[in-house]
N, C-alpha and C positions, 0 to 999 in steps of 0.2 A: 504494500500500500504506500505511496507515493506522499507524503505529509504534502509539497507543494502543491498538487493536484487537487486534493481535497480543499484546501485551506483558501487557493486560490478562485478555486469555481464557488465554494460557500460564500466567499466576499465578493465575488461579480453579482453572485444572485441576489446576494442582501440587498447592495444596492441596484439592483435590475441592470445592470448593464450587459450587453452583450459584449461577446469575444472582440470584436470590430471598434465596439466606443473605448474598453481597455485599453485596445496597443494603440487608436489614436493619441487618449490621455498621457501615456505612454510614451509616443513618438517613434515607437516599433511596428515593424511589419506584423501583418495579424499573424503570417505564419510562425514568426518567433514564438507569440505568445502563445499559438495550439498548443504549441510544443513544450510548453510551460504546463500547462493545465492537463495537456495529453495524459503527462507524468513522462513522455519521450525527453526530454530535458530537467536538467531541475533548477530552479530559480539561484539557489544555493552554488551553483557551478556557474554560474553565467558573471560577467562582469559587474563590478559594483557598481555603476553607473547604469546598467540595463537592470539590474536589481530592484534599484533606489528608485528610477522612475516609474516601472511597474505596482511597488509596494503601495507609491503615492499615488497610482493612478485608482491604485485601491480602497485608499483610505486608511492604509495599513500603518501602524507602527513599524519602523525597522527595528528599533531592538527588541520588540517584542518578538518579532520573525523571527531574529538570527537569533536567539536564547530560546524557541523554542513552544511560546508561551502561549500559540494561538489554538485552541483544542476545537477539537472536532467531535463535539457532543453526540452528534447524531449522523448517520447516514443516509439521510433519507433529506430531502429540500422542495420549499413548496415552489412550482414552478411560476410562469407569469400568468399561464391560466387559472392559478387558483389550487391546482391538481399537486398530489404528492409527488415525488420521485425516487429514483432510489439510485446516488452516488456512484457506483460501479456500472450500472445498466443503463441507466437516465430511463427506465421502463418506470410507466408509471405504475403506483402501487395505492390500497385500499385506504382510505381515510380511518 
């Protein structure tokens, strides 16, 4: 399980953003950022400056990030329909 992957798609979804408005905020190509959130990459390996912008473009803390500190409560997220999901599959699942 990818901690970047999780932790980055649960903060695009908090704040409703899509993958596209991310790497804008960002100033990254969207395909960097799949590859963020894919878990094919990990935020943690990429440059501190491709880091830093992304974390911000999340609203994130970085030292929160880089210590570790952001938890993944749940695996499941509600989507923008309203609808459950479930983290691993993105299939939606039962209320």
């Amino acid at each position: 399980m990818s901690y970047d992957r999780y932790v980055l798609k649960k903060h695009r979804q908090k704040l409703g953003l899509t993958l596209q408005q991310v790497a804008d905020r960002a100033s990254i190509h969207i395909k960097q950022y799949q590859r963020f959130e894919a878990g094919d990459r990990e935020l943690s390996e990429a440059g501190f400056v491709t880091a830093y912008k992304v974390l911000k473009a999340l609203e994130m803390d970085v030292e929160k990030y880089a210590a570790g500190e952001y938890e993944i409560k749940e695996l499941i997220y509600r989507g923008h329909d309203g609808r459950l999901y479930n983290f691993d599959t993105d299939e939606p699942v039962e209320d």
